[in-house]
mmCIF file as Biopython writes it, N, C-alpha, C and O atoms, coordinates in Angstrom:
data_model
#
loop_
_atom_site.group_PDB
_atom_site.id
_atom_site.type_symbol
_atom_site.label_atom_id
_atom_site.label_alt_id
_atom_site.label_comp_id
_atom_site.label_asym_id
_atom_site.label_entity_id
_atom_site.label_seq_id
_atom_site.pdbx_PDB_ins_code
_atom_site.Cartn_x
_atom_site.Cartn_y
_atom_site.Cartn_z
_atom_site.occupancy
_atom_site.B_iso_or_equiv
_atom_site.auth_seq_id
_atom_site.auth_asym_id
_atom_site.pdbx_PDB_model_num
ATOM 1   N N  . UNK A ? 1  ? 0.861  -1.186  0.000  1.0 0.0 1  A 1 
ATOM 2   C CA . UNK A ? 1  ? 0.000  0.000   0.000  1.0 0.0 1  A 1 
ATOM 3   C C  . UNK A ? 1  ? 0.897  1.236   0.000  1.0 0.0 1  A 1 
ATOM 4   O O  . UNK A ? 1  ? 1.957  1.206   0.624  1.0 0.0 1  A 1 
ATOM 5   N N  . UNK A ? 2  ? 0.539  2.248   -0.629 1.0 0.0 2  A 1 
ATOM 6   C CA . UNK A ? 2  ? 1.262  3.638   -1.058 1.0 0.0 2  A 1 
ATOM 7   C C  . UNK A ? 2  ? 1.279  4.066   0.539  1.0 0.0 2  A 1 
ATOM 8   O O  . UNK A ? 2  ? 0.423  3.719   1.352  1.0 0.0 2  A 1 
ATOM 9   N N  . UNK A ? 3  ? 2.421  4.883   0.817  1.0 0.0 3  A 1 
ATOM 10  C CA . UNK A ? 3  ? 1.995  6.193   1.889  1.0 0.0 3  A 1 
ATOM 11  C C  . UNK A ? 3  ? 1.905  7.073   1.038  1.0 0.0 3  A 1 
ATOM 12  O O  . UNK A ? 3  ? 2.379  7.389   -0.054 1.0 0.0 3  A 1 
ATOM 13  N N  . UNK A ? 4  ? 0.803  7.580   2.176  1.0 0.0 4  A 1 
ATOM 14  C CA . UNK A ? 4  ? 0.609  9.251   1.572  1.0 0.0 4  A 1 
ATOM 15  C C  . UNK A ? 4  ? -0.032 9.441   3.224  1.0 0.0 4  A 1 
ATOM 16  O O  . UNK A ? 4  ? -0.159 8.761   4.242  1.0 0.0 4  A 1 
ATOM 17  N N  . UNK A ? 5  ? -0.320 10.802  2.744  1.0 0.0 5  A 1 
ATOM 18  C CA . UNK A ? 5  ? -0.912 11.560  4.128  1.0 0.0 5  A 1 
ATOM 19  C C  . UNK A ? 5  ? -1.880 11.224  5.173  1.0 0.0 5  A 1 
ATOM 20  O O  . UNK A ? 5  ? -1.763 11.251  6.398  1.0 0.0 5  A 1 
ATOM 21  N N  . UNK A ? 6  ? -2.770 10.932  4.489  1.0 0.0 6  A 1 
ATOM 22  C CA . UNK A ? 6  ? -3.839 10.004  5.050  1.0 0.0 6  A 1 
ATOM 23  C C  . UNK A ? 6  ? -3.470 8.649   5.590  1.0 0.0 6  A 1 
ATOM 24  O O  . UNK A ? 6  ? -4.303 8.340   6.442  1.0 0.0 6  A 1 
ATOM 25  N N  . UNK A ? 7  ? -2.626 7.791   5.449  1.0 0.0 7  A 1 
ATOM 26  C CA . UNK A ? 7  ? -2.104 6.255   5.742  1.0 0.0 7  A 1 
ATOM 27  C C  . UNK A ? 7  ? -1.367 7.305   7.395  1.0 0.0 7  A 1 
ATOM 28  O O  . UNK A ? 7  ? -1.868 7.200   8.514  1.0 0.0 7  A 1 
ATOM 29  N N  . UNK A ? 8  ? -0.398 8.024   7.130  1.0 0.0 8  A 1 
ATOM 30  C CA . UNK A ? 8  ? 0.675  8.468   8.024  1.0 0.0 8  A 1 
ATOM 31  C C  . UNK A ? 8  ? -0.405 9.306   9.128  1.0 0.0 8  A 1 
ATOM 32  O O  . UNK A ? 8  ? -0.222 9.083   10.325 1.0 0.0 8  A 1 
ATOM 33  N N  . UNK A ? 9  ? -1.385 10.144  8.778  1.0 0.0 9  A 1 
ATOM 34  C CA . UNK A ? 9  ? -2.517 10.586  9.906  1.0 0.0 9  A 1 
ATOM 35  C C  . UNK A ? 9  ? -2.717 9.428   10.462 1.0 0.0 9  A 1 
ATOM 36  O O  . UNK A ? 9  ? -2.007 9.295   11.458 1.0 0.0 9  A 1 
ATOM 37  N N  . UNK A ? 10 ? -3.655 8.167   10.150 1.0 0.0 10 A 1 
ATOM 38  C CA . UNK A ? 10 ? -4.271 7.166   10.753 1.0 0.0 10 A 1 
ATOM 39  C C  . UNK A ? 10 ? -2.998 6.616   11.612 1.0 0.0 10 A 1 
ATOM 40  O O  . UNK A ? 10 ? -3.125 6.689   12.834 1.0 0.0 10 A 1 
ATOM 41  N N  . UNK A ? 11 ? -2.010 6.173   11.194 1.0 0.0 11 A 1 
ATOM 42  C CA . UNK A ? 11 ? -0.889 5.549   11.587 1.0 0.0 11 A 1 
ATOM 43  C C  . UNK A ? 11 ? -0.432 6.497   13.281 1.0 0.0 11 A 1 
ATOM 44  O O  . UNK A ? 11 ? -0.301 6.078   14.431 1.0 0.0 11 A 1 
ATOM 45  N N  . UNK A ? 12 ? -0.331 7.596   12.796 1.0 0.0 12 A 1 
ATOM 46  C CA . UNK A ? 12 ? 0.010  8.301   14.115 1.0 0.0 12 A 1 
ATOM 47  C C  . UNK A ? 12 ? -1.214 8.689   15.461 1.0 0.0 12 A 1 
ATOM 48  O O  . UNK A ? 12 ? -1.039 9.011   16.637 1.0 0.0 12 A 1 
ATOM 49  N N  . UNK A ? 13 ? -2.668 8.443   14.505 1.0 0.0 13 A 1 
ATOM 50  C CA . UNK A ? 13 ? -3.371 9.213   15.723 1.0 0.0 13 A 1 
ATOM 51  C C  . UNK A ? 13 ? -3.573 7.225   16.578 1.0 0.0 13 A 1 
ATOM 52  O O  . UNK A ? 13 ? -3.707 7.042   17.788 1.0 0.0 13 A 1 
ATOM 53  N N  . UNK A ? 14 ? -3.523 5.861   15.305 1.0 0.0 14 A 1 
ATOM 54  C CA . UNK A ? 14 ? -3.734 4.607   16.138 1.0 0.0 14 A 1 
ATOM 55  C C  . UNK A ? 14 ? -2.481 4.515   17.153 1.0 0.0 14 A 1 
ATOM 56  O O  . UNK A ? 14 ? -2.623 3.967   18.246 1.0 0.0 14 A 1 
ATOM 57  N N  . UNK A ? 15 ? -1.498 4.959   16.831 1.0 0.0 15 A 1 
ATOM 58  C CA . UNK A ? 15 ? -0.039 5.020   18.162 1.0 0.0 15 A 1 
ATOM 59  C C  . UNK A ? 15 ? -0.371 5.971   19.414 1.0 0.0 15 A 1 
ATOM 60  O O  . UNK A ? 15 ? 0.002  5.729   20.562 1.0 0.0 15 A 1 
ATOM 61  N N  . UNK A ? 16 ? -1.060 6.989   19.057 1.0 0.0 16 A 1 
ATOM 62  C CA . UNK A ? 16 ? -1.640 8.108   20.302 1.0 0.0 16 A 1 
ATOM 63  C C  . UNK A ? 16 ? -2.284 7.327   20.824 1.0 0.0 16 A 1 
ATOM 64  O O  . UNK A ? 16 ? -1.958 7.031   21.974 1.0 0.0 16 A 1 
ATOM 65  N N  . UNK A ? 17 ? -3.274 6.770   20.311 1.0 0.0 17 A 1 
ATOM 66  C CA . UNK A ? 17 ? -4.461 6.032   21.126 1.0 0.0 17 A 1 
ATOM 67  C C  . UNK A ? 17 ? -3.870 4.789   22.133 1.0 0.0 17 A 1 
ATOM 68  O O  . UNK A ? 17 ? -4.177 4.442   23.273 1.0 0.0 17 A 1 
ATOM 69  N N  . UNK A ? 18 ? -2.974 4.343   21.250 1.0 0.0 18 A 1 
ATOM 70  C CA . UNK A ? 18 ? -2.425 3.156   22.412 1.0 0.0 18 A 1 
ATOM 71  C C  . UNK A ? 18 ? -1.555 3.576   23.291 1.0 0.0 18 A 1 
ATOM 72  O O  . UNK A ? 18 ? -1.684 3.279   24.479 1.0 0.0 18 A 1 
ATOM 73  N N  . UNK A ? 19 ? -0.608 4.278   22.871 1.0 0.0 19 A 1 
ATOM 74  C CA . UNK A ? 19 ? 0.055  4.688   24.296 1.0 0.0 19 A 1 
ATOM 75  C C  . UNK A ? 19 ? -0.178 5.771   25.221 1.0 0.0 19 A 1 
ATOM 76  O O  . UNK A ? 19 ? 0.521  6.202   26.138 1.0 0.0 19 A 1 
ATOM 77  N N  . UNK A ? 20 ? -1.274 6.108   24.797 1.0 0.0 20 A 1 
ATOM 78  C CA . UNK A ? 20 ? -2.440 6.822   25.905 1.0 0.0 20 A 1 
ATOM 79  C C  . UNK A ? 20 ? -3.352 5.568   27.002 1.0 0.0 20 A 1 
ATOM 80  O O  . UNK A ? 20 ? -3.590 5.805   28.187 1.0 0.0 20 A 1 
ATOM 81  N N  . UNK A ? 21 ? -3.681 4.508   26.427 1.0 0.0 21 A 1 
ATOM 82  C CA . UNK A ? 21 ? -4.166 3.467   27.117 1.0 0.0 21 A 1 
ATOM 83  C C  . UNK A ? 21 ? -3.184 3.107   28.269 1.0 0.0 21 A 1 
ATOM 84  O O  . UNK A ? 21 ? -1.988 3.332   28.081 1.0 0.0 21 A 1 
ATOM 85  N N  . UNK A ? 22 ? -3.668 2.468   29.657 1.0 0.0 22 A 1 
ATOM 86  C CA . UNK A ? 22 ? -2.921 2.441   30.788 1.0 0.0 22 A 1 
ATOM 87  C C  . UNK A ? 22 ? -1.745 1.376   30.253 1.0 0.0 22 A 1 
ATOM 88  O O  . UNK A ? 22 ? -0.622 1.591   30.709 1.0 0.0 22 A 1 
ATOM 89  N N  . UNK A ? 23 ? -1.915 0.067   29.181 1.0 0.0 23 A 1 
ATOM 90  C CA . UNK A ? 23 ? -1.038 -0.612  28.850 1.0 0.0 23 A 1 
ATOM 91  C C  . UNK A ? 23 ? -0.180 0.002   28.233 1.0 0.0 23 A 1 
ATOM 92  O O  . UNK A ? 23 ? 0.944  -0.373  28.567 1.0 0.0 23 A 1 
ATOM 93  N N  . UNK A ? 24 ? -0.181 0.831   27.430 1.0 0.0 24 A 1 
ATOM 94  C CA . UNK A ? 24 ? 0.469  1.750   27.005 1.0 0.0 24 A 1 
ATOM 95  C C  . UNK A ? 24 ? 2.021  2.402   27.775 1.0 0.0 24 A 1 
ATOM 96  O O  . UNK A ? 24 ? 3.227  2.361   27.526 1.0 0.0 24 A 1 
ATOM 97  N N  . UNK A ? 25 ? 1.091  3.008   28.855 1.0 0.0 25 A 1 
ATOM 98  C CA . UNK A ? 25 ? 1.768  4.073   29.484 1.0 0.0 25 A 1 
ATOM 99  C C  . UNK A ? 25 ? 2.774  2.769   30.249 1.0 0.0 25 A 1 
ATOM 100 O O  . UNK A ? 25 ? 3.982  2.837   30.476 1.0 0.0 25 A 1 
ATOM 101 N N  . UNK A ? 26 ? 1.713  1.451   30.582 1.0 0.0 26 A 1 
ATOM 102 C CA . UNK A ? 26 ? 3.145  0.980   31.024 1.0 0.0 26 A 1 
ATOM 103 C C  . UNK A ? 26 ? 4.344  0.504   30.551 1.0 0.0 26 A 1 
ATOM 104 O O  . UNK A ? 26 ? 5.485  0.391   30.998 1.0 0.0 26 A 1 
ATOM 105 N N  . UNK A ? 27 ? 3.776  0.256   29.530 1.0 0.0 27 A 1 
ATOM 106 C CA . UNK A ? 27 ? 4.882  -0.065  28.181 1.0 0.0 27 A 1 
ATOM 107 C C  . UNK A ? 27 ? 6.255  0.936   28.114 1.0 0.0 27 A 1 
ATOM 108 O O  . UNK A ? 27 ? 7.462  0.703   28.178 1.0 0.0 27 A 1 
ATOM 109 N N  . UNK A ? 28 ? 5.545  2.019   27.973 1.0 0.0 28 A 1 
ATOM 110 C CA . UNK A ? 28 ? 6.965  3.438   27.708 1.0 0.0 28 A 1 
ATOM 111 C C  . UNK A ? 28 ? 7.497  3.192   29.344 1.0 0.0 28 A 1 
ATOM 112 O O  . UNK A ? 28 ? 8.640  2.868   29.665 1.0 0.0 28 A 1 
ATOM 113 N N  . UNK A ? 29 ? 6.261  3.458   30.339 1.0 0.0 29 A 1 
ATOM 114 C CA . UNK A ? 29 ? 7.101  3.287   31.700 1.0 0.0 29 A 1 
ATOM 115 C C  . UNK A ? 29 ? 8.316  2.800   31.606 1.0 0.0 29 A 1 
ATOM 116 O O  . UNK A ? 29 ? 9.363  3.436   31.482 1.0 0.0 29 A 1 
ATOM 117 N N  . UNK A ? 30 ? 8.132  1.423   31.681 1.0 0.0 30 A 1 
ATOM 118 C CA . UNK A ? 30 ? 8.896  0.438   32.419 1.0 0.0 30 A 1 
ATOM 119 C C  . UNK A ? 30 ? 10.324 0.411   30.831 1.0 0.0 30 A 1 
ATOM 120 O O  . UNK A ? 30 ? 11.492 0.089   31.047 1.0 0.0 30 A 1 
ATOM 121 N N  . UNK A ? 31 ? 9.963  0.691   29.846 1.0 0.0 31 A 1 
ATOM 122 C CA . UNK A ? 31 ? 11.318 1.159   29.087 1.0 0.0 31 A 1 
ATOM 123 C C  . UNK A ? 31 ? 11.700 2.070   29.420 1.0 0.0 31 A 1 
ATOM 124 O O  . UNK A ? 31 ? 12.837 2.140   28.951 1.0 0.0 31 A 1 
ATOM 125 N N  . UNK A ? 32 ? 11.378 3.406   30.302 1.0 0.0 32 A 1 
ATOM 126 C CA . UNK A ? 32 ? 12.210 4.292   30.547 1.0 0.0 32 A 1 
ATOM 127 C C  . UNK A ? 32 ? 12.937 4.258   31.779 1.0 0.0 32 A 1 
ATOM 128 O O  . UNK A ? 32 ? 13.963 4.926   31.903 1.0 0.0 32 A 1 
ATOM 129 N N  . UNK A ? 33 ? 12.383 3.355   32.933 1.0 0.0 33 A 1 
ATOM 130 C CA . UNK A ? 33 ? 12.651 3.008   34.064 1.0 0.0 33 A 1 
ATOM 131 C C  . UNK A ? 33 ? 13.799 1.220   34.013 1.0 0.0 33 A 1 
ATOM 132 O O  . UNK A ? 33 ? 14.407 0.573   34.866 1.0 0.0 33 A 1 
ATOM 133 N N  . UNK A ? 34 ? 13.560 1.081   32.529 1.0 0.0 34 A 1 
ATOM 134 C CA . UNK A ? 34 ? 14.569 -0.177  32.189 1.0 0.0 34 A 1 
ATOM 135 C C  . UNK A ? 34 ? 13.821 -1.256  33.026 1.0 0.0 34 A 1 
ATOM 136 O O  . UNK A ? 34 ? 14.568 -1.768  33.860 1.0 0.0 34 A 1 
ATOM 137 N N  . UNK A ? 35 ? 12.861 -1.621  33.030 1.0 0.0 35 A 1 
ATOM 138 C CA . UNK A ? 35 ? 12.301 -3.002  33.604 1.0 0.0 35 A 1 
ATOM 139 C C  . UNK A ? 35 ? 11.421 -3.543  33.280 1.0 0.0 35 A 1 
ATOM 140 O O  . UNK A ? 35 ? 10.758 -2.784  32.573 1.0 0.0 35 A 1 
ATOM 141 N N  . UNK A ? 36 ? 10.862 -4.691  33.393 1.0 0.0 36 A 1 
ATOM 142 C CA . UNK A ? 36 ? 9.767  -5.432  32.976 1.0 0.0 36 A 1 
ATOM 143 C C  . UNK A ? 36 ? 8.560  -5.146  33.091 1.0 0.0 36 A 1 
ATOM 144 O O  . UNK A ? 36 ? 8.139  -5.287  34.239 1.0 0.0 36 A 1 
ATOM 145 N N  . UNK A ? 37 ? 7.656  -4.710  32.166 1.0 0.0 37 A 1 
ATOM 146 C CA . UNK A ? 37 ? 6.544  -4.258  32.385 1.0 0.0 37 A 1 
ATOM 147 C C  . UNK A ? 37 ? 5.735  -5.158  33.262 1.0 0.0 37 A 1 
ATOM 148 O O  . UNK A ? 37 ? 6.169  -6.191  33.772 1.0 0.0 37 A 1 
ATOM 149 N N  . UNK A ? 38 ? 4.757  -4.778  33.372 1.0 0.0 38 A 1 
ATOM 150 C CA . UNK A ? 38 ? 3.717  -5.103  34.523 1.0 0.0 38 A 1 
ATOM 151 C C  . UNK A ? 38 ? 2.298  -4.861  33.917 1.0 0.0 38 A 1 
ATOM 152 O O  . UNK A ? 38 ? 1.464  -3.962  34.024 1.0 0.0 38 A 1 
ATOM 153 N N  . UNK A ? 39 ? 2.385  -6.200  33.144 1.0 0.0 39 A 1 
ATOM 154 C CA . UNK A ? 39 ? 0.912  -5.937  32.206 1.0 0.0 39 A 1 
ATOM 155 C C  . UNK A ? 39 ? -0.034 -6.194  32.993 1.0 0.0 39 A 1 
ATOM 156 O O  . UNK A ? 39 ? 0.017  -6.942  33.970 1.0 0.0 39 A 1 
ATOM 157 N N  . UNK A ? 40 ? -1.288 -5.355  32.461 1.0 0.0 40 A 1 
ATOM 158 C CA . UNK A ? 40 ? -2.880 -5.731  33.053 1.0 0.0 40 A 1 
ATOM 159 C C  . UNK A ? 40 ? -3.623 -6.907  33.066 1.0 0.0 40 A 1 
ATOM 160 O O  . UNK A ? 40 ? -4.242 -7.594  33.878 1.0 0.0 40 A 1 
ATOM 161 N N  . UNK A ? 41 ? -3.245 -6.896  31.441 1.0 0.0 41 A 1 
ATOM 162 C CA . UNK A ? 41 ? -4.171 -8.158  31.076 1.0 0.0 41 A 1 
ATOM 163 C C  . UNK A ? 41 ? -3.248 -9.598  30.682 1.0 0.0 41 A 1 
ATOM 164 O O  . UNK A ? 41 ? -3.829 -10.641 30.382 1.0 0.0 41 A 1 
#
């Protein structure tokens, strides 16, 4: 599939959405804190 503008919008606002979600946040957490995440589910 081509990029263009529209592919790269969707692409960036579905990455906002997830690492706005609490799994998310623990995800970046625990890479910035260097440790094993601590999933929910």
């Amino acid at each position: 599939q081509p990029v263009d503008d529209a592919l790269l919008l969707d692409t960036a606002n579905r990455i906002a959405e997830i690492r706005a979600s609490m799994e998310g946040r623990e995800g970046v957490a625990s890479f910035l804190e260097k440790r094993k995440p601590t999933w929910l589910n």
